[in-house]
C-alpha positions as a Markdown table, in Angstrom:
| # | Residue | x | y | z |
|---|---|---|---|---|
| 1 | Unk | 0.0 | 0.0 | 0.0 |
| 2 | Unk | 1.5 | 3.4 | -0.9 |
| 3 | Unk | 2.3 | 5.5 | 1.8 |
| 4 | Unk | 0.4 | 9.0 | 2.7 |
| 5 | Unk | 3.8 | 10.8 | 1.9 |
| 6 | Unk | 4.1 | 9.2 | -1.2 |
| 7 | Unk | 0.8 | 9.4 | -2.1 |
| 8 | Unk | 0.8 | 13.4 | -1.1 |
| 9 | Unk | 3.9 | 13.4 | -3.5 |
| 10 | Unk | 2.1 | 11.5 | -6.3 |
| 11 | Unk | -0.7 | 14.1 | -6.1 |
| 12 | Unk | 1.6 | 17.1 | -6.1 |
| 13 | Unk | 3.7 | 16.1 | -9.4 |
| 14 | Unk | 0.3 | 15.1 | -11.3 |
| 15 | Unk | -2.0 | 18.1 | -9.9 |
| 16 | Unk | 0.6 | 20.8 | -9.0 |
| 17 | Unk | 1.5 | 22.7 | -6.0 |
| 18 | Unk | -1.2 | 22.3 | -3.3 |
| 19 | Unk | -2.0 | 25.8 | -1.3 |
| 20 | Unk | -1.0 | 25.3 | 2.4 |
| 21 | Unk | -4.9 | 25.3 | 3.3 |
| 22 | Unk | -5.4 | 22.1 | 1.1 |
| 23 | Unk | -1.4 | 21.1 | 2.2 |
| 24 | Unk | -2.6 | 21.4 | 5.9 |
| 25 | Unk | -6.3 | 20.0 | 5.4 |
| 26 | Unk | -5.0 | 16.6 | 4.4 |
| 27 | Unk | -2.0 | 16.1 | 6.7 |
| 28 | Unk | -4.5 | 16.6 | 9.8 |
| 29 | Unk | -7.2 | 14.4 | 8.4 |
| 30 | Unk | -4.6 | 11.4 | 7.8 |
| 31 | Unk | -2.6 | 12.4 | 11.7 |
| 32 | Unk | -5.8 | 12.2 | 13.6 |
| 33 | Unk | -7.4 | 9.8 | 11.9 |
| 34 | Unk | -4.4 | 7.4 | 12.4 |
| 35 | Unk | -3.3 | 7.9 | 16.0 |
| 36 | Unk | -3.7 | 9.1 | 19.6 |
| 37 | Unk | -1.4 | 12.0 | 19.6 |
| 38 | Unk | -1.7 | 13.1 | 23.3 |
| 39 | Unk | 0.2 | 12.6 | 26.1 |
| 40 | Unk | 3.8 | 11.3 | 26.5 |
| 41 | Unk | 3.7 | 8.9 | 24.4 |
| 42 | Unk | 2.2 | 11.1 | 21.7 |
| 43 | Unk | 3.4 | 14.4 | 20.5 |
| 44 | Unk | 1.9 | 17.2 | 22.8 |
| 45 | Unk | -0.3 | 17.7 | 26.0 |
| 46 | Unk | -3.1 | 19.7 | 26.4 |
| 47 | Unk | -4.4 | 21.2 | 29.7 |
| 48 | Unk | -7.0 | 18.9 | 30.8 |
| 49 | Unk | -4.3 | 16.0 | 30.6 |
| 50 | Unk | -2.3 | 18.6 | 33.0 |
| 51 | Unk | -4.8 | 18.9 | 35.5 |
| 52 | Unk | -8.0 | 17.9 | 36.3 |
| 53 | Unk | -8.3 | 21.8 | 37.7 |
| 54 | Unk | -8.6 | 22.8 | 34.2 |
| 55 | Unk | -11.7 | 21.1 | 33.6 |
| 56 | Unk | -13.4 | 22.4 | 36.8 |
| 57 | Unk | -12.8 | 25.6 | 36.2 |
| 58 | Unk | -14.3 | 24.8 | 32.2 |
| 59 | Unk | -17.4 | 23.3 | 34.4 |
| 60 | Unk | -17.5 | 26.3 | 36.3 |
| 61 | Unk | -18.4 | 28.7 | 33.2 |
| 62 | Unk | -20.8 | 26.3 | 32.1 |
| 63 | Unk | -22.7 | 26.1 | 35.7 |
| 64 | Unk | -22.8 | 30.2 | 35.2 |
| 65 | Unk | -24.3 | 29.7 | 32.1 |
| 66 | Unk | -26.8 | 27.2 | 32.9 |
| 67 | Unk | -28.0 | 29.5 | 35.5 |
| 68 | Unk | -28.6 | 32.8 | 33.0 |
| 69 | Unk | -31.1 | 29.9 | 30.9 |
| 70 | Unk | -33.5 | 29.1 | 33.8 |
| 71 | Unk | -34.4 | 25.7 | 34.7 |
| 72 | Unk | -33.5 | 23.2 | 32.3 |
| 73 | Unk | -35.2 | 19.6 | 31.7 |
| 74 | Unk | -33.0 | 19.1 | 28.8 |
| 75 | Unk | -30.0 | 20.3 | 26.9 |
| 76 | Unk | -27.1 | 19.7 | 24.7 |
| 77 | Unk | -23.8 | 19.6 | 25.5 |
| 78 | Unk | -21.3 | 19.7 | 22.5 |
| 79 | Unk | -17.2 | 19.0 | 22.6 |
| 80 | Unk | -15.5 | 20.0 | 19.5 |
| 81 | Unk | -12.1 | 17.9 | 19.4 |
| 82 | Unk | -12.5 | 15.8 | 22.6 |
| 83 | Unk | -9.6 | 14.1 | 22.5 |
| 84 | Unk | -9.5 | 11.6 | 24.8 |
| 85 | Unk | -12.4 | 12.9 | 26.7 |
| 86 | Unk | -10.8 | 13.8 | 29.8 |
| 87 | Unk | -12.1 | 17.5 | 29.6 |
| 88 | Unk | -15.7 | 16.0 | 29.4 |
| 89 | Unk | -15.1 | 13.9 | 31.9 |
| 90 | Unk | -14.0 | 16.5 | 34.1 |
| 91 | Unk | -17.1 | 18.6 | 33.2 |
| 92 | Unk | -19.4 | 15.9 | 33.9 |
| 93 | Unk | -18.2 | 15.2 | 37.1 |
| 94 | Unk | -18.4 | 18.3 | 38.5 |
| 95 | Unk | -21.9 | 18.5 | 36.9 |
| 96 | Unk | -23.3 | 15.6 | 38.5 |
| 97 | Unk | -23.4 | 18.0 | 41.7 |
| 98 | Unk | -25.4 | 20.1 | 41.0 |
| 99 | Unk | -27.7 | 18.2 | 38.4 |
| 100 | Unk | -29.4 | 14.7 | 36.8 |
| 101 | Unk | -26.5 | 14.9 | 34.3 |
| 102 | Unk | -27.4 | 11.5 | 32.7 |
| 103 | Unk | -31.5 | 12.7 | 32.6 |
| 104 | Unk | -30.7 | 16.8 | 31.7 |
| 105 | Unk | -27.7 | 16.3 | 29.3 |
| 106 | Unk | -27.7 | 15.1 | 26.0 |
| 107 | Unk | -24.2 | 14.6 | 24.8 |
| 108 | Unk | -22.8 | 14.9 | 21.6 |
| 109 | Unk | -19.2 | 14.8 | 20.5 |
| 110 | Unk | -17.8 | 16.1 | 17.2 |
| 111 | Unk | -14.7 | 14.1 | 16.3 |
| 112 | Unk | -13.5 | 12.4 | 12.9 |
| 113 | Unk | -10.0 | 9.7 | 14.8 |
| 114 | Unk | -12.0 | 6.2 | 15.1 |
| 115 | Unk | -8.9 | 5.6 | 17.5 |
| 116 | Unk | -9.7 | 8.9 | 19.8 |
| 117 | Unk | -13.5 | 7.9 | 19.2 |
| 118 | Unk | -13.1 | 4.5 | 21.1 |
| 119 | Unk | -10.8 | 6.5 | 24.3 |
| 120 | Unk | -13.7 | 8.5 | 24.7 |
| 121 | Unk | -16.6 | 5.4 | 24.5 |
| 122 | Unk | -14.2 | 4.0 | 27.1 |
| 123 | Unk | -14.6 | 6.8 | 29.0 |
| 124 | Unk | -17.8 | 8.9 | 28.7 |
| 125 | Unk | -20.3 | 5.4 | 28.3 |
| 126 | Unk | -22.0 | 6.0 | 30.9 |
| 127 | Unk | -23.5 | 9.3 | 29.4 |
| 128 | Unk | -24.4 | 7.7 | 26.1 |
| 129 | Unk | -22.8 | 10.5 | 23.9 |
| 130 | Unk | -23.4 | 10.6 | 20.4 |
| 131 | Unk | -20.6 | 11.2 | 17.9 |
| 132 | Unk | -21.1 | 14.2 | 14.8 |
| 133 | Unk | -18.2 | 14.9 | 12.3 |
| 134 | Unk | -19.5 | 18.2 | 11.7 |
| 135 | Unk | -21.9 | 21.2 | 13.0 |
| 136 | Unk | -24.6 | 20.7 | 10.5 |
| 137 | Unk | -25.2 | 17.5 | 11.4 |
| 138 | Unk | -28.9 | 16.1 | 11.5 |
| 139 | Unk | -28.6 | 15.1 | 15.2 |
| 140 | Unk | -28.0 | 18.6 | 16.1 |
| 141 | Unk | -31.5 | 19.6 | 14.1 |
| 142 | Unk | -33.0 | 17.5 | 16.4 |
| 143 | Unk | -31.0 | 18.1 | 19.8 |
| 144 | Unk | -32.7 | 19.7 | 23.1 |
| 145 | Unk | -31.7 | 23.4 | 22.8 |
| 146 | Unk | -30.0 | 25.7 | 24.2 |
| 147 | Unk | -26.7 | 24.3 | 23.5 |
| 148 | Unk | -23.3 | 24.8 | 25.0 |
| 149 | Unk | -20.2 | 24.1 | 22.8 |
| 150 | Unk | -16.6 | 23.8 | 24.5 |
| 151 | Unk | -14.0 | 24.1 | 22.1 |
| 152 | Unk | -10.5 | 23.3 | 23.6 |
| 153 | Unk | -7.4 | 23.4 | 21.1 |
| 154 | Unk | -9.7 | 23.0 | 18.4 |
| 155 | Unk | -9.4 | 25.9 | 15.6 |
| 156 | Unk | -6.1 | 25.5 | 15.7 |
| 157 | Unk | -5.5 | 22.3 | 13.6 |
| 158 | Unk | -8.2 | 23.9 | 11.4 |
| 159 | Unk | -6.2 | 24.5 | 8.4 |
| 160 | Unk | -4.8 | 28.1 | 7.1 |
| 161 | Unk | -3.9 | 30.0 | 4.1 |
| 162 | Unk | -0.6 | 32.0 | 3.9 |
| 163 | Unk | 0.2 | 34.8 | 1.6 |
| 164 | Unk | 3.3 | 36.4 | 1.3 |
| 165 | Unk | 4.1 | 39.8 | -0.1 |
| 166 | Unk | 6.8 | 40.1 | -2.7 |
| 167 | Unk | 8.2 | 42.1 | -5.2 |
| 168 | Unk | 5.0 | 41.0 | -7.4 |
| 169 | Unk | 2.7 | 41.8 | -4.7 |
| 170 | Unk | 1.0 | 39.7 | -2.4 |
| 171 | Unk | 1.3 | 35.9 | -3.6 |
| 172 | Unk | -0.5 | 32.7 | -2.3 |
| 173 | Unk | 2.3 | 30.1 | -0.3 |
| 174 | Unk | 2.3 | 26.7 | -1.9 |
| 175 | Unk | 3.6 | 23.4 | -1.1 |
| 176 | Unk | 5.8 | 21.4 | -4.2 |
| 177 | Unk | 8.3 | 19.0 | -4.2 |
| 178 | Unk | 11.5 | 18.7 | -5.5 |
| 179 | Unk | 14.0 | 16.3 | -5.5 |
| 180 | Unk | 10.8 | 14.2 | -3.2 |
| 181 | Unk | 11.2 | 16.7 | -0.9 |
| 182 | Unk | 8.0 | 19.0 | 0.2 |
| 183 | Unk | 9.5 | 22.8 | -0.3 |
| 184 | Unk | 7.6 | 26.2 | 0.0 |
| 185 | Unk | 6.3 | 28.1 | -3.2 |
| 186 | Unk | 4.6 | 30.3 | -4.3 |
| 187 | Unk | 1.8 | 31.4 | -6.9 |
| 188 | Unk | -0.7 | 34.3 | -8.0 |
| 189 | Unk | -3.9 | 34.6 | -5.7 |
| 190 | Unk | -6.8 | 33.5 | -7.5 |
| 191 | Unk | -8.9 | 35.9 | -7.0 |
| 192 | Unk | -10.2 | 38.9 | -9.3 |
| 193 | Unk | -8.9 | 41.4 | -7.6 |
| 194 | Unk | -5.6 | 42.7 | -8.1 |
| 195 | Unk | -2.5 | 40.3 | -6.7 |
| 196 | Unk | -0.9 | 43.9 | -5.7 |
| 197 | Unk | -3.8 | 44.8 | -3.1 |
| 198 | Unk | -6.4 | 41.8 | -2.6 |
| 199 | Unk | -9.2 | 43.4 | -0.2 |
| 200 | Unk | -9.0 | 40.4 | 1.8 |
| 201 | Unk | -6.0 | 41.4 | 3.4 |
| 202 | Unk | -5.8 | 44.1 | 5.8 |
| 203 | Unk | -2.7 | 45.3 | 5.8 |
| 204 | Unk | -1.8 | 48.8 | 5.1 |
| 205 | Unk | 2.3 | 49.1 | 4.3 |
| 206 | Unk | 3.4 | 45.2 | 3.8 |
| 207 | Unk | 7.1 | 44.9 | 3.3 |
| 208 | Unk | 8.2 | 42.4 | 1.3 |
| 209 | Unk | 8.9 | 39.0 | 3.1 |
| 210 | Unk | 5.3 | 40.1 | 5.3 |
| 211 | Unk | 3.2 | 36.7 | 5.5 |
| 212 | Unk | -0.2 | 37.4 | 6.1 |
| 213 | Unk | -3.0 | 34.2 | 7.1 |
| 214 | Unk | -6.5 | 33.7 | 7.5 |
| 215 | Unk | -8.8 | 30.5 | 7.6 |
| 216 | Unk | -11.8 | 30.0 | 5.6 |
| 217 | Unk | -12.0 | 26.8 | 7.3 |
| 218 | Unk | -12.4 | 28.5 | 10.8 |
| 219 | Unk | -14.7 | 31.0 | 8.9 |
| 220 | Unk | -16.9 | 29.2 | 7.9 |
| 221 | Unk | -17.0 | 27.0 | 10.7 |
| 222 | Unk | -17.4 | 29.9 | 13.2 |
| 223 | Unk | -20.4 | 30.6 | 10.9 |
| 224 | Unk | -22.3 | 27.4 | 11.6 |
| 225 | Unk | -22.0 | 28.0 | 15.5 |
| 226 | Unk | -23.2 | 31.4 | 15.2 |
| 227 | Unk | -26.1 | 29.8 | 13.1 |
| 228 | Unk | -26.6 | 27.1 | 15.5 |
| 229 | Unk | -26.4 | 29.2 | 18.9 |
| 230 | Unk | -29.0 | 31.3 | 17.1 |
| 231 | Unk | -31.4 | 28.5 | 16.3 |
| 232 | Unk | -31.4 | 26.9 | 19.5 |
| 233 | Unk | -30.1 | 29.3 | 22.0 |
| 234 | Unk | -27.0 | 28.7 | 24.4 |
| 235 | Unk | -23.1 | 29.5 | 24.2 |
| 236 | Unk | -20.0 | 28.0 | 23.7 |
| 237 | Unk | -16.3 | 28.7 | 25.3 |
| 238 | Unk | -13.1 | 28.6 | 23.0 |
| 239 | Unk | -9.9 | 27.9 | 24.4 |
| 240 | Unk | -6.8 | 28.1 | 22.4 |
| 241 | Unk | -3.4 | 29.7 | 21.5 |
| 242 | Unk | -3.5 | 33.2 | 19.7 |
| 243 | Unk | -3.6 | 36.3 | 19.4 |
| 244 | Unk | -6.3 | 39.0 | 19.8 |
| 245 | Unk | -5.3 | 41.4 | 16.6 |
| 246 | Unk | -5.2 | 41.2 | 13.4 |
| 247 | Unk | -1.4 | 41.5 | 11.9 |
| 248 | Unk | 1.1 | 40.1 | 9.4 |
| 249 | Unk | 3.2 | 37.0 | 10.9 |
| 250 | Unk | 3.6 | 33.3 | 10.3 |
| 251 | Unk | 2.2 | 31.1 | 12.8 |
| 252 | Unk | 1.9 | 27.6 | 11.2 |
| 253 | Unk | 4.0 | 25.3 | 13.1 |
| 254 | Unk | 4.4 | 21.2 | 13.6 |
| 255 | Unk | 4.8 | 19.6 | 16.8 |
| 256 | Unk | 6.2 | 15.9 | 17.0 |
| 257 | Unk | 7.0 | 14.0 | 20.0 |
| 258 | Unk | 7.0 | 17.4 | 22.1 |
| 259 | Unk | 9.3 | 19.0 | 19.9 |
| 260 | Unk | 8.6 | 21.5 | 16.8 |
| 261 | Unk | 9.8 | 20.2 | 13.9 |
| 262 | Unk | 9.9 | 21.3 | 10.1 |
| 263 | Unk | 6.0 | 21.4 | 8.9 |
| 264 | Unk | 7.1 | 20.3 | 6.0 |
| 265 | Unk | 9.7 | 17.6 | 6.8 |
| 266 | Unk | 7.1 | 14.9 | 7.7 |
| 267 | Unk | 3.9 | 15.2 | 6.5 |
| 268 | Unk | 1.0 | 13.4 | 8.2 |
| 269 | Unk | 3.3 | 12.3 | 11.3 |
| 270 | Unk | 3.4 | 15.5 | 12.7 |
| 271 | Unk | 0.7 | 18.0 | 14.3 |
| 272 | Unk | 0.3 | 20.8 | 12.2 |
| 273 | Unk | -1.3 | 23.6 | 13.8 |
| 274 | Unk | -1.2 | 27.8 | 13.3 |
| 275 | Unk | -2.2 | 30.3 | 16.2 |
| 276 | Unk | -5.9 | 31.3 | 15.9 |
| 277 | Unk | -6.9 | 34.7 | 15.0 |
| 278 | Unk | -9.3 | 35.6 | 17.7 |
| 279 | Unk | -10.3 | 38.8 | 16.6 |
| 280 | Unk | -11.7 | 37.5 | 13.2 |
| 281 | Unk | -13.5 | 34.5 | 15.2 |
| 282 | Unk | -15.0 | 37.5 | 17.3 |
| 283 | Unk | -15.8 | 39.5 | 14.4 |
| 284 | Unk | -17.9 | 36.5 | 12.5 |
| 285 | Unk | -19.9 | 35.9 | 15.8 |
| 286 | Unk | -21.0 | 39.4 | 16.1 |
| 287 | Unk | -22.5 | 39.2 | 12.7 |
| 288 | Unk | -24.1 | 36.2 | 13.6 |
| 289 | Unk | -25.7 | 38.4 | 16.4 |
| 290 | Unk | -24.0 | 36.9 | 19.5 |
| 291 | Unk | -22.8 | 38.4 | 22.7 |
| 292 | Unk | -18.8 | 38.1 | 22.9 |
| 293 | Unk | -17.1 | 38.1 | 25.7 |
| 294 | Unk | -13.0 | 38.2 | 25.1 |
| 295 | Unk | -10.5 | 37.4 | 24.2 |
| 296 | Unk | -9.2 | 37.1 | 27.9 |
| 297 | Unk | -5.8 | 35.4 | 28.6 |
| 298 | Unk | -6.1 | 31.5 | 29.7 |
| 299 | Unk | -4.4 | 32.9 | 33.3 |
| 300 | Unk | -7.4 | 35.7 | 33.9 |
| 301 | Unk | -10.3 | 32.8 | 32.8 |
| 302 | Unk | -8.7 | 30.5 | 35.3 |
| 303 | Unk | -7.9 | 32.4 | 38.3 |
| 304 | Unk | -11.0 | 34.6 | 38.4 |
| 305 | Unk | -12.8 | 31.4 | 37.5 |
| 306 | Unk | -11.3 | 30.2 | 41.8 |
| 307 | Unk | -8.2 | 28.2 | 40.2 |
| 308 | Unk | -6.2 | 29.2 | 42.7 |
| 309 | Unk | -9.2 | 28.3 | 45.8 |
| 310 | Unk | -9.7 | 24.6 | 43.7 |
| 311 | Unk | -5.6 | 24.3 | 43.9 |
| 312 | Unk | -5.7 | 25.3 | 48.1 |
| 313 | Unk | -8.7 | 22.5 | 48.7 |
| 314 | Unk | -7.2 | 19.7 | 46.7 |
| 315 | Unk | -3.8 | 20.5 | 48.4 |
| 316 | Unk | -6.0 | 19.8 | 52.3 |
| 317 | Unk | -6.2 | 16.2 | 51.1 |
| 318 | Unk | -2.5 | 16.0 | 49.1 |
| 319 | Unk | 0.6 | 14.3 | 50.3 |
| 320 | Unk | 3.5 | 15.8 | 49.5 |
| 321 | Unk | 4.2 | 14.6 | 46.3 |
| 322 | Unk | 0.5 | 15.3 | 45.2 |
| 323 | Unk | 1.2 | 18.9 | 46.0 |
| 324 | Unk | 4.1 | 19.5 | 44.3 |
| 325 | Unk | 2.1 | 18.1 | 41.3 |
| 326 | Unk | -0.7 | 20.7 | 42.1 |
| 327 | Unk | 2.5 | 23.4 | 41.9 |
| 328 | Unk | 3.3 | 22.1 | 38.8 |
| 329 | Unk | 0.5 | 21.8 | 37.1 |
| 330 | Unk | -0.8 | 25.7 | 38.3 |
| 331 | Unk | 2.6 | 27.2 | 36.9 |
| 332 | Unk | 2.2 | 25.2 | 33.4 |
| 333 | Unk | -1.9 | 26.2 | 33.1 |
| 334 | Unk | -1.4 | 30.1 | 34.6 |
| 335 | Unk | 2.5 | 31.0 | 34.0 |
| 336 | Unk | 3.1 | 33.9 | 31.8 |
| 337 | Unk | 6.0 | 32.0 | 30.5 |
| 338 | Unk | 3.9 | 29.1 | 29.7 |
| 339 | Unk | 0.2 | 28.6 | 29.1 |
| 340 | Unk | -0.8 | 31.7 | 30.7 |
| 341 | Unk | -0.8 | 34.2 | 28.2 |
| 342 | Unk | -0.2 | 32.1 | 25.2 |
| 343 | Unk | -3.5 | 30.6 | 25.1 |
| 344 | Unk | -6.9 | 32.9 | 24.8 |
| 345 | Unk | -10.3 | 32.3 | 26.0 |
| 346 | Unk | -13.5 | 33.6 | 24.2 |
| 347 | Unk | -17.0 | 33.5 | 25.0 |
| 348 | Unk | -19.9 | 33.8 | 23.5 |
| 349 | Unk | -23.5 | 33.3 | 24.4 |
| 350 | Unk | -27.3 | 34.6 | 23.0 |
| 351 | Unk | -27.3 | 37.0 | 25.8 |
| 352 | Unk | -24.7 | 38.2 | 28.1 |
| 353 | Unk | -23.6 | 35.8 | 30.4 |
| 354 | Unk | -21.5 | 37.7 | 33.3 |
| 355 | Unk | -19.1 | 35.0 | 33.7 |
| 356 | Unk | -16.6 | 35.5 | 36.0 |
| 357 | Unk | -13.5 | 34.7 | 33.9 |
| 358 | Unk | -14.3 | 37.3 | 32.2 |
| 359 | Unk | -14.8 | 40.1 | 34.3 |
């Protein structure tokens, strides 16, 4: 059987160079689908495998937001990119608390990795979740509204275009190969308007070498929650590393057993990602007519959310060991120098939710 590499070479020399959107589209879809990529034996962590604090505090926000709905006999709950479904778990947990989780929640998770599909059956069973590869899925049309979406290190393995201003203006970044190796090129935008000043790029004086991205993927996906939140009522919280203006800069990036690594050096085995542009996600809900709340850094959400009271109580029961985990785990989630500023958090809701992460 030929090999994704070669069959991503194959496709390039008959076809052409591939954009980095459709470059990055098919990498992911082969990675995920083929693997469980998290934790130490995988290629990165994310912050619910850090800490279960993470999801409490996630649980937190949603308990706020239940409360601005009334009393609920039903809703949906919707994870985009579960992953192994320890956020959920998490969630749920601290859920079952406070209400019939298993009678009031209706569970749906959106993921396309069979492998990560069967981690979080293993785990989440007891809730009967139902699985959707996309938003516009029929089981949603028929879902309990409102619904709440949680989104953790989700838009950013949704794939990217790059453009790059030159001496011929701004220019769409391919991928080709040569030699059967992937290298970068480069080609005129197809669009009608003018390669020198496309109006889809906001940038005012580019200098040349300026790499400017954008996501129609995230677009258009952004879209379908804005349509969905409108339709059935609820909100959904976003979680993710970005930035909160719009500005030239390339972002894409590939990380393989913890370490980056040339995106273009193995593709498929590698997790390609690119920081999200928070603004623009912001900008698309508003037209869809939802309240946004954000972008706040991932330190603010947490500690205004009580990380740091959560941290204190689980430390009452901790041995020593267990605490300096705690320790740990708060400086990865809240540092400055590592999660804490990095990563954003966005909310958005039907009607303003007065969450405290975000006050």
């Amino acid at each position: 059987m030929m090999s994704f590499r070669d069959s991503l070479t194959q496709t390039i020399l008959q076809q052409g160079p591939l954009g980095l959107e459709a470059f990055m589209e098919a990498c992911n879809q082969h990675y995920y689908r083929t693997r469980d990529p998290l934790g130490e034996a995988g290629d990165f962590t994310t912050a619910p495998e850090i800490s279960q604090m993470f999801g409490e505090m996630v649980a937190v926000w949603l308990l706020n937001a239940l409360g601005h709905f009334g009393s609920l006999n039903r809703f949906t709950l919707l994870e985009c990119g579960p992953g192994r479904g320890t956020l959920m778990a998490d969630i749920l947990r601290i859920l079952s608390k406070y209400i019939d989780v298993k009678e009031q929640v209706h569970l749906v998770l959106m993921e396309c990795s069979d492998t990560l599909k069967a981690v979080q059956e293993e785990k989440l069973r007891l809730y009967q979740p139902q699985w959707i590869g996309r938003v516009t899925d029929p089981v949603l049309d028929a879902a309990p509204g409102p619904v709440f979406v949680i989104g953790n290190e989700f838009l950013d393995a949704l794939p990217i275009r790059q453009r790059i201003f030159t001496e011929d203006g701004w220019r769409e970044r391919t991928v080709e190969v040569q030699d059967g190796a992937f290298i970068w090129g480069q080609r005129p935008i197809p669009s009608a308007v003018t390669p020198s000043a496309p109006a889809s790029i906001p940038v005012s004086a580019p200098r040349i070498g300026d790499i400017f991205e954008d996501s129609p993927a995230i677009t258009s996906f952004t879209e379908d929650i804005a349509a969905l939140l409108s339709q059935k009522g609820g909100a959904a919280l976003w979680i993710d590393y970005g930035y909160d203006t719009t500005s030239v800069g390339d972002s894409f990036q590939a990380l393989q057993h913890h370490a980056y690594t040339d995106p273009l050096e193995a593709p498929g085995e590698a997790d390609l990602t690119a920081h999200v542009n928070f603004a623009a996600v912001a900008d698309v809900l508003r037209r869809g007519g939802l309240t946004v709340s954000g972008p706040v850094s991932q330190r603010q959400f947490l500690l205004q959310s009580g990380l740091l009271l959560r941290a204190e109580r689980l430390k009452l029961v901790a041995t020593e060991s267990q605490r300096q985990d705690i320790d740990a785990a708060l400086n990865r989630l809240i540092s400055p120098q590592e999660m804490g500023h990095l990563f954003k958090v966005l909310e958005v809701s039907t009607h303003p939710l007065q969450s405290a992460g975000f006050l």
